[in-house]
MIFI-316124 format. One record per residue: residue number from 1; residue in one letter; x, y, z of N, C-alpha, C, O in turn. Coordinates in steps of 0.05 Angstrom, whole numbers, always signed. Each point is the difference from the previous one (the first is absolute). Example, Ala and Ser with C-alpha at 12.3 -4.5 7.8 and 13.67 -1.06 7.14 Angstrom:
{pt 1,"A",{+264,-114,+156},{-18,+24,+0},{+18,+24,+0},{+21,+0,+13}}
{pt 2,"S",{-28,+21,-27},{+16,+24,+1},{-15,+22,+14},{+10,+22,+4}}
END
This chain:
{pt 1,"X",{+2365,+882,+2823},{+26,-10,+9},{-3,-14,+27},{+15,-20,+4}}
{pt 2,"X",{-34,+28,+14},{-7,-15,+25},{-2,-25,-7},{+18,-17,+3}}
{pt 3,"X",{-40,+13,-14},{-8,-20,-8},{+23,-19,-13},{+2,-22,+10}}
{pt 4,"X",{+12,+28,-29},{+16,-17,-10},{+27,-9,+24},{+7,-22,+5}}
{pt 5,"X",{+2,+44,+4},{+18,-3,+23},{-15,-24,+20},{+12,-20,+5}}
{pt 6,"X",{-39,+24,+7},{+0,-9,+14},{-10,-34,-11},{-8,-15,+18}}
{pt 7,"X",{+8,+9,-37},{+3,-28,-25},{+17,-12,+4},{+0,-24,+5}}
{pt 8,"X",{+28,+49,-5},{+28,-19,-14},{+4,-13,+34},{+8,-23,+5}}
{pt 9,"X",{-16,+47,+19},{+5,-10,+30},{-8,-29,+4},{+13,-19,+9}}
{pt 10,"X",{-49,+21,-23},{-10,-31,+12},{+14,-26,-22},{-1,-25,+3}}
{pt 11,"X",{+11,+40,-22},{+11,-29,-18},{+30,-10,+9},{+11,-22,-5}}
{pt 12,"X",{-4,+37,+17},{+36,+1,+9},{-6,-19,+24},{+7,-23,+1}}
{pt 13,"X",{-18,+34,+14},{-16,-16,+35},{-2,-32,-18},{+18,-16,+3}}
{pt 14,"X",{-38,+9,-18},{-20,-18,-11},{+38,-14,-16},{+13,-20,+8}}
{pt 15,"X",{-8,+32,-21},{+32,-9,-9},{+13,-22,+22},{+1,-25,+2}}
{pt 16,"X",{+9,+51,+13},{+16,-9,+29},{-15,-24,+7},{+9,-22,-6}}
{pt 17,"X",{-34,+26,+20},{-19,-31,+9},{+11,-20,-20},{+12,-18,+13}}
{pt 18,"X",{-11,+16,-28},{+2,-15,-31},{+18,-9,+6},{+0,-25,+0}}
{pt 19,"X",{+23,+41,+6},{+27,-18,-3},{+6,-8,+23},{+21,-13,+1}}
{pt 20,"X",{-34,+18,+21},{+6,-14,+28},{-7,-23,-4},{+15,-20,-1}}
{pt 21,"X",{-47,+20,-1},{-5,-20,-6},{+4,-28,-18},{-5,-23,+6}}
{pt 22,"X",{+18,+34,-29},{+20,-19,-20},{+29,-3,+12},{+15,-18,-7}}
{pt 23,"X",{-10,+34,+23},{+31,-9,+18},{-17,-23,+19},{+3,-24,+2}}
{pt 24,"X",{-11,+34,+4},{-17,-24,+24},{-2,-32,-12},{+11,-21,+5}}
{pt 25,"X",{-27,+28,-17},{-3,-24,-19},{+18,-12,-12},{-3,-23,-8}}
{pt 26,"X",{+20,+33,+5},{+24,-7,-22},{+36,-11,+18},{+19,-11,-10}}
{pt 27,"X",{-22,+19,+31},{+3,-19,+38},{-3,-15,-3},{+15,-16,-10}}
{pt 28,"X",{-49,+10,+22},{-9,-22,+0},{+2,-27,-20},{+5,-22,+10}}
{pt 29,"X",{-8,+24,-28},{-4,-17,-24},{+29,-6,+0},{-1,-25,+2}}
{pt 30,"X",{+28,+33,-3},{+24,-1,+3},{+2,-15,+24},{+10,-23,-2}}
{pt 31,"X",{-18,+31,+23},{+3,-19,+29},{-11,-29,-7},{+15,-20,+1}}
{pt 32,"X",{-44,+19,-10},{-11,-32,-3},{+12,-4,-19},{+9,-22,+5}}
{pt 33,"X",{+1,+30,-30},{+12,-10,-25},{+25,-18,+18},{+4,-25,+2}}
{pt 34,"X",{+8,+46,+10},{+36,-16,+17},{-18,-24,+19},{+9,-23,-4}}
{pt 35,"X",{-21,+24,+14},{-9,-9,+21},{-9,-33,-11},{+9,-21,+10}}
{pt 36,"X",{-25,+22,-29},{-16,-23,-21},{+24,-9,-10},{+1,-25,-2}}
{pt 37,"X",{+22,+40,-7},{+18,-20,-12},{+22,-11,+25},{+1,-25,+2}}
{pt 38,"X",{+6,+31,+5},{+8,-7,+37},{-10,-22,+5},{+12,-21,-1}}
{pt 39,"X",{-35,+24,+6},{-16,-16,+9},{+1,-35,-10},{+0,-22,+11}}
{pt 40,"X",{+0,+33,-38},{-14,-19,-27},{+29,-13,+6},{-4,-25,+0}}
{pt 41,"X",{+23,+28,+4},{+33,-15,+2},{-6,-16,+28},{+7,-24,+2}}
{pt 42,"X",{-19,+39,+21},{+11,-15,+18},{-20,-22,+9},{+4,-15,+19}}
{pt 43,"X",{-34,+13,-43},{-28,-24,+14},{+11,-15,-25},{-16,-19,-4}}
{pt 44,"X",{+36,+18,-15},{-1,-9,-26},{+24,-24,+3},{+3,-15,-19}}
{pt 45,"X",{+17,+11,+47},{+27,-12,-1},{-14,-20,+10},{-21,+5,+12}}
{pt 46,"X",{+30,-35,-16},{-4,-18,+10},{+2,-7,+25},{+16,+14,+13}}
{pt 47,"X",{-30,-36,+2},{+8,-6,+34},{+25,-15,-12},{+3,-17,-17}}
{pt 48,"X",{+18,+32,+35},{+36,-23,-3},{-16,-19,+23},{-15,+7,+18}}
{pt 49,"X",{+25,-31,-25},{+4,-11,+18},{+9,-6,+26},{+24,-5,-2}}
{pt 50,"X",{-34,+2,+29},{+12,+4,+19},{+11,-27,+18},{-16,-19,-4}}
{pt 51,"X",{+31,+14,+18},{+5,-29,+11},{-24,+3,+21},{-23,-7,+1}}
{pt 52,"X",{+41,+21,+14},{-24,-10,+37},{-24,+15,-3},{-6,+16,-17}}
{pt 53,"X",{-8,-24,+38},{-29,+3,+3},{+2,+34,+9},{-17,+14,-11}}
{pt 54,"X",{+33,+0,+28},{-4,+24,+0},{+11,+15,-17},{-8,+23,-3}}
{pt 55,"X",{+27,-32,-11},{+4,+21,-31},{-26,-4,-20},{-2,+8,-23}}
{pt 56,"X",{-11,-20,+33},{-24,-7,-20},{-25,+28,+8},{-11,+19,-10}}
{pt 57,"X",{+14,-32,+31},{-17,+25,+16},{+3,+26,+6},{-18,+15,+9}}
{pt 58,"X",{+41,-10,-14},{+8,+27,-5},{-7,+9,-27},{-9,+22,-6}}
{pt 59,"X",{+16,-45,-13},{-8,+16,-26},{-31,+0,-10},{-8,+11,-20}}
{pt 60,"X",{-8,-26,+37},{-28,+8,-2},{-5,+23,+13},{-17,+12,-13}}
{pt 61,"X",{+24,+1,+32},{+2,+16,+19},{-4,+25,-18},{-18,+17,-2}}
{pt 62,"X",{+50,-22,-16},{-1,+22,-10},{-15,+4,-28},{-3,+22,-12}}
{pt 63,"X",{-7,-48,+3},{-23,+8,-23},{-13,+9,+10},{-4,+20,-13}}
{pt 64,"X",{-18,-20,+43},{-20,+10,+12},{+10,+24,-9},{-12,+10,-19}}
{pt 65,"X",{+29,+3,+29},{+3,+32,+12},{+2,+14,-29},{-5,+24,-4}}
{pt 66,"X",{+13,-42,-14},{-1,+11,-27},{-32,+7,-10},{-9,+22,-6}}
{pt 67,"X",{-4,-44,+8},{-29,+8,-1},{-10,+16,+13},{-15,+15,-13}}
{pt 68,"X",{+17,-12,+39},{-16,+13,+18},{+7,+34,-8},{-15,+19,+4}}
{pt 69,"X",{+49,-15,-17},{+2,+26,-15},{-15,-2,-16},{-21,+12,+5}}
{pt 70,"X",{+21,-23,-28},{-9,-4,-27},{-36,+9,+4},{-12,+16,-16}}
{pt 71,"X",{+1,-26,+35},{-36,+8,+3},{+7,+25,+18},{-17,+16,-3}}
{pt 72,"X",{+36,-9,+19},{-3,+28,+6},{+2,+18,-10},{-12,+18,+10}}
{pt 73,"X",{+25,-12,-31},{+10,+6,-25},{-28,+16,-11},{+0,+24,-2}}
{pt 74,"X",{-18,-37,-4},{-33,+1,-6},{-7,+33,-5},{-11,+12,-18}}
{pt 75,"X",{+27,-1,+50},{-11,+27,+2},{+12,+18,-10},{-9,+21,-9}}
{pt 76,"X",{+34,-29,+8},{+15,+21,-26},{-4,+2,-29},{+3,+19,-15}}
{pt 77,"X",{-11,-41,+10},{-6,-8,-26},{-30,+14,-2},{-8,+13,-20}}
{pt 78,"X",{-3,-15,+37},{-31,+18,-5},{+8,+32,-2},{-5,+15,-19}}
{pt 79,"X",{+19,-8,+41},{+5,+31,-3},{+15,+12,-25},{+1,+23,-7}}
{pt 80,"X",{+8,-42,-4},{+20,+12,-31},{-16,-2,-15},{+0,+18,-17}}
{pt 81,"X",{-20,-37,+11},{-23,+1,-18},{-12,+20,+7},{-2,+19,-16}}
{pt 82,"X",{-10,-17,+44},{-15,+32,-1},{+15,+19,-13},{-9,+9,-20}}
{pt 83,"X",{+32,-1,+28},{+20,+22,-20},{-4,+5,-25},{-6,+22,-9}}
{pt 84,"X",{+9,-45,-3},{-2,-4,-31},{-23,+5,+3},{-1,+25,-2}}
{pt 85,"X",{-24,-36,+6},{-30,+8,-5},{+2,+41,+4},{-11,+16,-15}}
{pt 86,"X",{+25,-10,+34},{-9,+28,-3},{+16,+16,-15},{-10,+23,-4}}
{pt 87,"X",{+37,-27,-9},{+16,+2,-8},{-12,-7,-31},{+6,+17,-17}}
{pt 88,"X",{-17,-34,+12},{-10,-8,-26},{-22,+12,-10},{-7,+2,-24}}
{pt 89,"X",{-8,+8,+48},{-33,+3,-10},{-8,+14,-18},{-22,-2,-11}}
{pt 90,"X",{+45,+25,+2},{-9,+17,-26},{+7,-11,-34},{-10,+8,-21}}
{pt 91,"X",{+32,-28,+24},{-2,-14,-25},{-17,-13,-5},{-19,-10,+13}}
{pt 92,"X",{+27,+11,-41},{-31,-12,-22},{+10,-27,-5},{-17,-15,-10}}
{pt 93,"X",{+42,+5,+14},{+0,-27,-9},{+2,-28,+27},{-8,+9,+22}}
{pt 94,"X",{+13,-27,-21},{-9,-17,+8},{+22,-3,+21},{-9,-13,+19}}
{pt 95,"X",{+37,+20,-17},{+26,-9,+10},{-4,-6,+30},{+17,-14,+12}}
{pt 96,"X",{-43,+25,+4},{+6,-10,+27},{-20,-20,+5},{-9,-5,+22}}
{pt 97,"X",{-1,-8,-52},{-23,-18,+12},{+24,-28,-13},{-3,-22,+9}}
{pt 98,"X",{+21,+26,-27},{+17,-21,-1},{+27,-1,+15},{+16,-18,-5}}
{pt 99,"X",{-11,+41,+27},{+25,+7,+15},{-16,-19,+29},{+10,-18,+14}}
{pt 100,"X",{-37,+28,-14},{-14,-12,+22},{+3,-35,-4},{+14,-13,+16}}
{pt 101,"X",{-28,-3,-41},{-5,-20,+3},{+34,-22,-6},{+1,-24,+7}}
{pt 102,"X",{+18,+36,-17},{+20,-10,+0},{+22,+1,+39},{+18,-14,+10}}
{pt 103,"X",{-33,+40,-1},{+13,+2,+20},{-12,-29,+27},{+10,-14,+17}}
{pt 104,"X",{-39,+18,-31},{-15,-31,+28},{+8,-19,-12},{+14,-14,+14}}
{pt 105,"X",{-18,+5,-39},{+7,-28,-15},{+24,-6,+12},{+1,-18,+16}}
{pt 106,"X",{+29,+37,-22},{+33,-6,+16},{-11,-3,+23},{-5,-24,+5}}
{pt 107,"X",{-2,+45,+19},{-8,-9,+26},{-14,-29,+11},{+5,-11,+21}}
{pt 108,"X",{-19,+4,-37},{-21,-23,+0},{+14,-18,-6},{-9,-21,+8}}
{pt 109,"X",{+37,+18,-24},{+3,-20,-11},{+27,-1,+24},{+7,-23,+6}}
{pt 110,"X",{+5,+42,+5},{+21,+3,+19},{-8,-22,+30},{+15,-16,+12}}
{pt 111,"X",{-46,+24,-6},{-10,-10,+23},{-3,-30,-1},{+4,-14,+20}}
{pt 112,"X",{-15,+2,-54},{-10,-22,+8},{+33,-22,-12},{+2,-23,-6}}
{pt 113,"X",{+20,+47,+7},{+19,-17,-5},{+18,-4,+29},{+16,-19,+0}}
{pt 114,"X",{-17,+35,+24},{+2,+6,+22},{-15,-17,+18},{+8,-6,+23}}
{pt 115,"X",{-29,-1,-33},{-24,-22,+16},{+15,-27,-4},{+9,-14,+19}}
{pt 116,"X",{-6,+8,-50},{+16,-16,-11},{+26,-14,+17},{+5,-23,+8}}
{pt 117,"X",{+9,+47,-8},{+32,-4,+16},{-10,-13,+42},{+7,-19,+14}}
{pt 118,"X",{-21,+37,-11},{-9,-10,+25},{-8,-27,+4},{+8,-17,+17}}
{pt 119,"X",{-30,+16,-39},{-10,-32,+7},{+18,-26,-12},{-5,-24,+4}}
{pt 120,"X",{+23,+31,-15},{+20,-19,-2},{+17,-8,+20},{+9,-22,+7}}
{pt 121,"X",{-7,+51,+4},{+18,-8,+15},{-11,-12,+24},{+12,-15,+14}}
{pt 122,"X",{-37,+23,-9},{-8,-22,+18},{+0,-23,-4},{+7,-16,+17}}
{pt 123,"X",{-16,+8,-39},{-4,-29,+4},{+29,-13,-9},{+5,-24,+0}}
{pt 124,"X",{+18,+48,-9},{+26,-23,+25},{+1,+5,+24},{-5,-20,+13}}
{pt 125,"X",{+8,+38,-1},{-1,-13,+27},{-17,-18,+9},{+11,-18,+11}}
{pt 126,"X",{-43,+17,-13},{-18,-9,+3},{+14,-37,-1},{+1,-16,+18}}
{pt 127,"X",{+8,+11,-53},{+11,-27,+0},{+26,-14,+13},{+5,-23,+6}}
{pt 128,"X",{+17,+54,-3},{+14,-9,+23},{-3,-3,+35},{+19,-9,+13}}
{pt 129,"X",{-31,+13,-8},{-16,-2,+22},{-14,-35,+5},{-1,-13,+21}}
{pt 130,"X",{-7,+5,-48},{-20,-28,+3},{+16,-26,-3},{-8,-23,+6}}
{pt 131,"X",{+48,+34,-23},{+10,-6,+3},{+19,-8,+27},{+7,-24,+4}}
{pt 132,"X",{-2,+43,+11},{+11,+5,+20},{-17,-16,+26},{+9,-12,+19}}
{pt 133,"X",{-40,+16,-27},{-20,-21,+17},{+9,-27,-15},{+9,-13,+19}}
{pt 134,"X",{-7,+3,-33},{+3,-24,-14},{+28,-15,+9},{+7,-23,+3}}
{pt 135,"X",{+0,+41,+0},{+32,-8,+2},{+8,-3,+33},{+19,-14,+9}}
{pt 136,"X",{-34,+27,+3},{-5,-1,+34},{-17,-20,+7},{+4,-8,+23}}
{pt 137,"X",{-23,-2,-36},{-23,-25,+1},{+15,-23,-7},{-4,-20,+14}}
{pt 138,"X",{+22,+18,-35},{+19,-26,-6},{+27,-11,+22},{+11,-21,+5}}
{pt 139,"X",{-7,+56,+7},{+22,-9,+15},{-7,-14,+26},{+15,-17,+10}}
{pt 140,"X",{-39,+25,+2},{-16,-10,+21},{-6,-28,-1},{+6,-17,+18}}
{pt 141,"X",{-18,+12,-40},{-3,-32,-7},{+27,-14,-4},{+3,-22,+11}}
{pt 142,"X",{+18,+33,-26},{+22,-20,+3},{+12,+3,+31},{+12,-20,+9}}
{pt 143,"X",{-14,+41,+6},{+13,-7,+32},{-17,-18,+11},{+10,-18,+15}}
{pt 144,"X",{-33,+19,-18},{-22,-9,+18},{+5,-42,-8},{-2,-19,+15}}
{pt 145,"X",{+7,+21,-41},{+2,-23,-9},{+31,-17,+9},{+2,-22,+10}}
{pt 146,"X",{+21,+43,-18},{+27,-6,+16},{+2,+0,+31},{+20,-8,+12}}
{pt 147,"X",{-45,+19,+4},{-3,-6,+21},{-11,-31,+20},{+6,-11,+21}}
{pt 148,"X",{-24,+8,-41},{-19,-27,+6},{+28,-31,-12},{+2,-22,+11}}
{pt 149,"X",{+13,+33,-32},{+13,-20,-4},{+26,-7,+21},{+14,-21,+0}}
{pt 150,"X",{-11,+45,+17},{+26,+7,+8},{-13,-26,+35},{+12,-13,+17}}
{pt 151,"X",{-39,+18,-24},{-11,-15,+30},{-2,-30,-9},{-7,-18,+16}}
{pt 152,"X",{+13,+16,-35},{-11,-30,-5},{+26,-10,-23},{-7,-12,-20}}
{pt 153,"X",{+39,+18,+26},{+19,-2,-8},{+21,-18,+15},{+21,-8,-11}}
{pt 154,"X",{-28,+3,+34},{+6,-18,+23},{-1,-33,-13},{-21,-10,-7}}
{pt 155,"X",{+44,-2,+4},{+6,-28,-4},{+6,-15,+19},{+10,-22,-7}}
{pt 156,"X",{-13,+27,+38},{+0,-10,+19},{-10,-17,+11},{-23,+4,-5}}
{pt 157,"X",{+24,-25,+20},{-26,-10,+1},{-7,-25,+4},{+20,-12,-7}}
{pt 158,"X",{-38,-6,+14},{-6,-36,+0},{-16,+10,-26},{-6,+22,-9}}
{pt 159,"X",{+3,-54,+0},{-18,-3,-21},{-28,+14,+1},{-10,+8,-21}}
{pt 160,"X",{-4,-6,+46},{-23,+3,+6},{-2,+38,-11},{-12,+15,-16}}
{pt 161,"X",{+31,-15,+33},{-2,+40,-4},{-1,+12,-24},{-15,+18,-10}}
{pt 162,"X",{+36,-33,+0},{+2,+4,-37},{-21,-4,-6},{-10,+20,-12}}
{pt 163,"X",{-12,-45,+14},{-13,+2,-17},{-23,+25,+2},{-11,+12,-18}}
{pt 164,"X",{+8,-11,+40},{-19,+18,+9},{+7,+27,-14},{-18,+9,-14}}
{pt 165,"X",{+36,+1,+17},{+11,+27,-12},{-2,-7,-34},{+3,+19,-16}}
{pt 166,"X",{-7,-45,+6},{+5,-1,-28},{-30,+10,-16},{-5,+14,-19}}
{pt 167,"X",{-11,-31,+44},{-30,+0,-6},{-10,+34,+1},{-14,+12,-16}}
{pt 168,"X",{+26,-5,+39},{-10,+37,+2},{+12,+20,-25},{-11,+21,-6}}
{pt 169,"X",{+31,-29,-5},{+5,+4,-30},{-17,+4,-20},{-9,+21,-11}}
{pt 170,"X",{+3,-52,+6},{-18,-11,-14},{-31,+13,+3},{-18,-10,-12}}
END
Protein backbone atom coordinates (compact mmCIF):
# COMPACT_ATOMS: atom_id res chain seq x y z
CA UNK A 1 0.00 0.00 0.00
CA UNK A 2 3.11 2.35 0.54
CA UNK A 3 4.10 1.86 -2.42
CA UNK A 4 0.99 2.38 -4.31
CA UNK A 5 0.03 5.46 -2.06
CA UNK A 6 3.14 6.82 -2.54
CA UNK A 7 2.49 6.37 -6.84
CA UNK A 8 -0.88 7.96 -6.73
CA UNK A 9 1.24 11.11 -4.57
CA UNK A 10 3.97 11.29 -7.43
CA UNK A 11 1.24 11.03 -10.33
CA UNK A 12 -1.16 13.76 -8.73
CA UNK A 13 2.21 16.17 -8.21
CA UNK A 14 3.28 15.01 -12.06
CA UNK A 15 -0.81 15.73 -12.87
CA UNK A 16 -0.82 19.18 -11.18
CA UNK A 17 2.76 20.11 -13.08
CA UNK A 18 0.77 19.02 -16.14
CA UNK A 19 -1.85 21.27 -15.86
CA UNK A 20 0.09 24.25 -14.83
CA UNK A 21 1.94 23.83 -17.32
CA UNK A 22 -0.95 23.47 -20.07
CA UNK A 23 -2.61 26.58 -18.22
CA UNK A 24 0.60 28.24 -18.94
CA UNK A 25 0.74 27.45 -22.29
CA UNK A 26 -2.64 27.78 -23.10
CA UNK A 27 -2.15 31.93 -21.84
CA UNK A 28 0.31 32.21 -23.87
CA UNK A 29 -0.78 30.93 -27.21
CA UNK A 30 -4.14 32.94 -26.48
CA UNK A 31 -2.02 36.16 -25.82
CA UNK A 32 0.08 35.75 -29.33
CA UNK A 33 -3.06 34.28 -31.01
CA UNK A 34 -4.95 38.04 -29.81
CA UNK A 35 -1.84 39.69 -30.28
CA UNK A 36 -1.04 38.26 -34.21
CA UNK A 37 -4.51 39.09 -35.03
CA UNK A 38 -4.31 42.74 -33.58
CA UNK A 39 -1.50 43.14 -35.00
CA UNK A 40 -2.28 41.56 -38.52
CA UNK A 41 -5.29 44.62 -38.65
CA UNK A 42 -3.18 47.32 -37.71
CA UNK A 43 0.44 46.62 -40.43
CA UNK A 44 -2.45 45.44 -42.97
CA UNK A 45 -4.53 49.26 -43.36
CA UNK A 46 -3.33 51.28 -45.97
CA UNK A 47 -1.09 54.73 -45.69
CA UNK A 48 -4.40 57.36 -45.92
CA UNK A 49 -3.13 59.92 -47.40
CA UNK A 50 -1.80 62.89 -45.82
CA UNK A 51 -1.71 66.70 -47.11
CA UNK A 52 1.37 68.45 -45.27
CA UNK A 53 4.70 67.27 -44.87
CA UNK A 54 4.34 66.75 -41.03
CA UNK A 55 1.19 64.69 -41.10
CA UNK A 56 3.26 62.64 -43.36
CA UNK A 57 5.82 62.32 -40.86
CA UNK A 58 3.92 61.57 -38.19
CA UNK A 59 2.45 58.74 -39.95
CA UNK A 60 5.81 57.30 -40.71
CA UNK A 61 6.63 57.89 -37.19
CA UNK A 62 4.04 55.85 -36.32
CA UNK A 63 4.69 52.87 -38.78
CA UNK A 64 8.24 52.95 -37.15
CA UNK A 65 6.88 52.40 -33.61
CA UNK A 66 4.56 49.79 -35.05
CA UNK A 67 7.57 47.83 -36.16
CA UNK A 68 9.84 48.51 -33.58
CA UNK A 69 6.72 46.68 -31.36
CA UNK A 70 6.20 44.12 -33.94
CA UNK A 71 10.37 42.87 -33.64
CA UNK A 72 10.00 43.36 -29.91
CA UNK A 73 7.37 41.19 -29.81
CA UNK A 74 10.16 38.39 -30.83
CA UNK A 75 10.55 37.61 -27.09
CA UNK A 76 7.18 36.74 -26.24
CA UNK A 77 6.68 34.88 -29.07
CA UNK A 78 9.79 32.73 -28.09
CA UNK A 79 8.62 32.23 -24.50
CA UNK A 80 5.05 30.79 -25.52
CA UNK A 81 6.72 28.46 -27.82
CA UNK A 82 8.92 27.38 -25.02
CA UNK A 83 5.52 26.64 -23.05
CA UNK A 84 4.10 24.70 -25.67
CA UNK A 85 7.48 22.81 -26.20
CA UNK A 86 7.21 21.83 -22.41
CA UNK A 87 3.70 21.64 -22.19
CA UNK A 88 3.80 19.41 -25.39
CA UNK A 89 6.75 17.21 -24.75
CA UNK A 90 4.84 14.11 -23.70
CA UNK A 91 2.52 13.89 -26.77
CA UNK A 92 3.02 11.55 -29.49
CA UNK A 93 1.67 13.66 -32.19
CA UNK A 94 3.05 16.47 -34.00
CA UNK A 95 0.62 19.62 -32.78
CA UNK A 96 3.49 21.80 -31.43
CA UNK A 97 5.77 21.30 -34.35
CA UNK A 98 2.71 22.71 -36.59
CA UNK A 99 1.37 25.25 -33.61
CA UNK A 100 5.24 26.18 -33.74
CA UNK A 101 5.69 26.64 -37.53
CA UNK A 102 2.29 28.38 -38.20
CA UNK A 103 2.93 30.58 -35.13
CA UNK A 104 6.68 32.04 -36.98
CA UNK A 105 5.28 31.87 -40.59
CA UNK A 106 2.04 34.59 -39.05
CA UNK A 107 4.93 36.35 -37.07
CA UNK A 108 7.27 36.48 -40.11
CA UNK A 109 4.75 37.42 -42.32
CA UNK A 110 3.40 40.24 -39.60
CA UNK A 111 7.13 41.77 -39.59
CA UNK A 112 7.84 41.84 -43.20
CA UNK A 113 4.39 43.42 -43.64
CA UNK A 114 5.33 46.13 -40.85
CA UNK A 115 8.75 46.70 -42.73
CA UNK A 116 6.45 47.08 -45.71
CA UNK A 117 4.15 49.88 -44.05
CA UNK A 118 7.32 51.69 -42.80
CA UNK A 119 9.16 51.84 -46.00
CA UNK A 120 6.38 53.27 -47.75
CA UNK A 121 5.85 55.49 -45.79
CA UNK A 122 9.04 56.78 -46.11
CA UNK A 123 9.43 57.15 -49.32
CA UNK A 124 6.32 59.58 -49.06
CA UNK A 125 7.70 61.69 -47.04
CA UNK A 126 10.99 61.09 -48.54
CA UNK A 127 9.09 62.37 -52.11
CA UNK A 128 7.30 65.08 -50.28
CA UNK A 129 10.19 66.57 -49.05
CA UNK A 130 11.97 66.61 -52.94
CA UNK A 131 8.84 68.14 -53.70
CA UNK A 132 8.77 70.80 -51.21
CA UNK A 133 12.76 71.25 -52.36
CA UNK A 134 11.45 71.56 -55.89
CA UNK A 135 8.98 73.82 -55.20
CA UNK A 136 11.37 76.17 -53.01
CA UNK A 137 14.11 75.90 -55.94
CA UNK A 138 11.39 77.23 -58.54
CA UNK A 139 10.21 79.91 -56.27
CA UNK A 140 13.82 81.26 -55.89
CA UNK A 141 14.36 81.30 -59.62
CA UNK A 142 11.06 83.02 -60.41
CA UNK A 143 11.93 85.97 -57.59
CA UNK A 144 15.43 86.03 -58.59
CA UNK A 145 14.21 86.34 -62.22
CA UNK A 146 11.15 88.97 -61.23
CA UNK A 147 13.93 90.67 -59.57
CA UNK A 148 16.50 91.20 -62.43
CA UNK A 149 13.44 92.28 -64.59
CA UNK A 150 12.04 94.65 -62.00
CA UNK A 151 15.94 96.39 -62.52
CA UNK A 152 15.77 96.59 -66.06
CA UNK A 153 11.88 97.74 -66.30
CA UNK A 154 12.77 101.42 -66.40
CA UNK A 155 11.55 103.19 -69.81
CA UNK A 156 13.22 106.25 -68.93
CA UNK A 157 15.72 107.57 -70.60
CA UNK A 158 17.79 109.14 -73.98
CA UNK A 159 18.13 106.89 -76.72
CA UNK A 160 21.63 105.99 -75.64
CA UNK A 161 20.54 104.49 -72.15
CA UNK A 162 17.83 102.43 -73.64
CA UNK A 163 19.85 101.01 -75.79
CA UNK A 164 22.34 99.99 -73.47
CA UNK A 165 19.86 98.46 -71.00
CA UNK A 166 18.30 96.70 -74.23
CA UNK A 167 21.70 95.12 -75.03
CA UNK A 168 22.23 93.91 -71.15
CA UNK A 169 18.87 92.02 -71.78
CA UNK A 170 19.92 90.61 -74.69
Amino acid sequence: WEVLASGVVAAEALLGASQQQLAAYTVAVEEVQAWCHDTERRVRIQLVPQATLQEKQQQMNMCKVTLHEVSSYRIVIDMALEKAAVALASRSDDSFLKLKETTVTRYSNIVQTAKGLAERSEEVVTEHQHFDDSVASCNLWLNDAFARLAVFSQEEGDAYVLQARLEKIQ
